[in-house]
N, C-alpha and C positions, 0 to 999 in steps of 0.2 A: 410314046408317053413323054412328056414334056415336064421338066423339074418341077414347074409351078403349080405342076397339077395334083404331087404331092404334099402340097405346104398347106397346111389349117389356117381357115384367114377368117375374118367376120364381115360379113357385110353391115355395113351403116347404112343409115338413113340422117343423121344427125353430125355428120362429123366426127366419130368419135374415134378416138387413135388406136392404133393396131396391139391385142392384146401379145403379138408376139415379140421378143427384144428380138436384137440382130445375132445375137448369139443362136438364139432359137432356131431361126431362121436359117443361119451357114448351116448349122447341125444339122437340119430337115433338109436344106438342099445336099449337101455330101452325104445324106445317107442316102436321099433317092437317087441321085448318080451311083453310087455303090450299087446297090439291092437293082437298080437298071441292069448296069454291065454283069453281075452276076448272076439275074436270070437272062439274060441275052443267051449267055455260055451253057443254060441249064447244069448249072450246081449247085448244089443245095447249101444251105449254110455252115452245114458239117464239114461239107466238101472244099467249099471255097475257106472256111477257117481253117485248116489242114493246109492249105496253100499258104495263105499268111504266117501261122503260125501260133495261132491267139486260140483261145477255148469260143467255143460257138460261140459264151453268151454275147462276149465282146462283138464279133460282125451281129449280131443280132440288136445290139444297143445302138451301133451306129446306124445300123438300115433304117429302125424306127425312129431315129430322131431324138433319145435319149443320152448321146455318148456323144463328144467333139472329140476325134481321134488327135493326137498327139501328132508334133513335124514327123516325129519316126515310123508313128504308124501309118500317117500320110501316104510315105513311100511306101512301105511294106504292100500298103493295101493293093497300090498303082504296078508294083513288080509283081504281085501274084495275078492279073488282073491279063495282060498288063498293058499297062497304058501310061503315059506320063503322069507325073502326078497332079501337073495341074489343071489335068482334062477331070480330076477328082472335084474342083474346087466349082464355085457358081462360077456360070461359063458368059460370053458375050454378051447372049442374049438375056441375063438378066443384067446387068451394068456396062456399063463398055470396057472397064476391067478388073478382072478378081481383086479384091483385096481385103483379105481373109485374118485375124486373129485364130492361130490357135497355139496349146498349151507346147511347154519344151517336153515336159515329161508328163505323167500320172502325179507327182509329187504335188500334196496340199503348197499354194504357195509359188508354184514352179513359175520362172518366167515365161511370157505371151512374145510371142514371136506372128509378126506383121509379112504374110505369105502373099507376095503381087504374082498373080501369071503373067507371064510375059503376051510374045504376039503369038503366031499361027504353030501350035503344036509345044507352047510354052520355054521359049530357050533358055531364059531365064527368070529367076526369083529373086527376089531382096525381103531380107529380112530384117526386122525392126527390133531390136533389143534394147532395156531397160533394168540395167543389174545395179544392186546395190555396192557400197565401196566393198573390194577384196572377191565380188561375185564372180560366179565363174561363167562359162554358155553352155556346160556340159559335159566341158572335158575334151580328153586329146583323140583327135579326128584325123583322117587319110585317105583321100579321096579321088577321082579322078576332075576334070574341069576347073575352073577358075577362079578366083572370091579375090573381092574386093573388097576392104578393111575401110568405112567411111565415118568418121567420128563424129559425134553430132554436139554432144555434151559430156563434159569429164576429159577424161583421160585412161582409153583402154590398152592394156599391156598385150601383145599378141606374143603367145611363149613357142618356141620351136621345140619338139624332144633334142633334147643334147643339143642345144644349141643358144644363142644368145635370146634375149627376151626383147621386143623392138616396142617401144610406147609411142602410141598413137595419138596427139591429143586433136582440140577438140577443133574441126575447120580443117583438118586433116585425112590424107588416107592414104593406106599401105596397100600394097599387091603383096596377095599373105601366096606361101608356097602352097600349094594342095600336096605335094608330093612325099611328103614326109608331116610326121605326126605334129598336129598343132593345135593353141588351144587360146580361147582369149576371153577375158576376164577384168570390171571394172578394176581399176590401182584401189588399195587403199585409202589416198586422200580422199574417193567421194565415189558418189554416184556415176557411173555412164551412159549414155543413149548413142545406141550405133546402130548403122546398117552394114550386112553386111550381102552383095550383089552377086549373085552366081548365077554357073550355067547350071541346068539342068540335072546333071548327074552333082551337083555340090556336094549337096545334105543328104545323100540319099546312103 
């Protein structure tokens, strides 16, 4: 079964544009990727959300194309699964490479984070953030792999636990530690736009 074969499309005759946004669209593709790999394995929805961790209705929102899971649940899905996460995402054969919007959290409001798959088996991500002045990405994090701090606009603070705070401004970039708890967050003079570049296990 083929992603696309899941996606509600319209045919024209007239030229008329696709009633689905692209939102729609990633959503219907990661849930059929989803609802795929989980009947591959024969487990039922019950079963495979017991794995994750989430109440049935939640896999049952994203299989249908109703729910855009969150970067967190991304992984969660890919480690009960499992499979990397950005075998989760539209694959090759619909663009020549993923590159996905979706939510940080459930929070009305929450920043949209800009998820690329990388090449063969997905080594890396980058992520695309847009916080407002004093904003945070989430909070303090500790991971294994590597992240790279790339500034685009503003001026972002990346804080270490116990440790100094190092400001990254804009046309700049830090090699942030993964190794110890960290967290980073537009400054309060303004707005920021960053990426931020990791292996695989980053964000997960």
């Amino acid at each position: 079964m083929r992603i696309q074969d899941c996606i509600p499309t319209m045919n024209s005759r007239a030229g008329l544009r696709a009633v689905l946004t692209e939102r729609e669209i990633t959503t219907a593709r990661i849930g059929a990727q989803v609802r795929s790999l989980r009947v591959e394995r024969e487990w039922s929805v019950t079963d495979f959300a017991l794995r994750v961790g989430v109440a049935p209705h939640v896999v049952a929102g994203i299989e249908d194309g109703s729910r855009l899971p969150t970067v967190e649940l991304l992984y969660r899905l890919a480690g009960a699964l499992p499979v990397a996460a950005g075998d989760l995402l539209p694959g090759a054969d619909l663009r020549p490479r993923a590159e996905v919007l979706l939510p940080l959290s459930d929070a009305p409001g929450a920043p949209v984070v800009q998820v690329i798959g990388g090449g063969p088996g997905n080594p890396t991500q980058t992520y695309l953030f847009d916080l407002a002045a004093g904003e945070s990405d989430g909070g303090f994090s500790r991971h294994p792999g590597e992240e790279l701090l790339v500034v685009m606009e503003g001026e972002v603070v990346c804080s270490i636990l116990d440790g100094p705070d190092v400001r990254v401004r804009a046309g700049r970039s830090h090699a942030v530690r993964t190794d110890v708890p960290h967290a980073m967050r537009a400054s309060d003079a303004g707005p920021a736009r960053f990426l931020l570049v990791c292996t695989d296990a980053c964000r997960g």
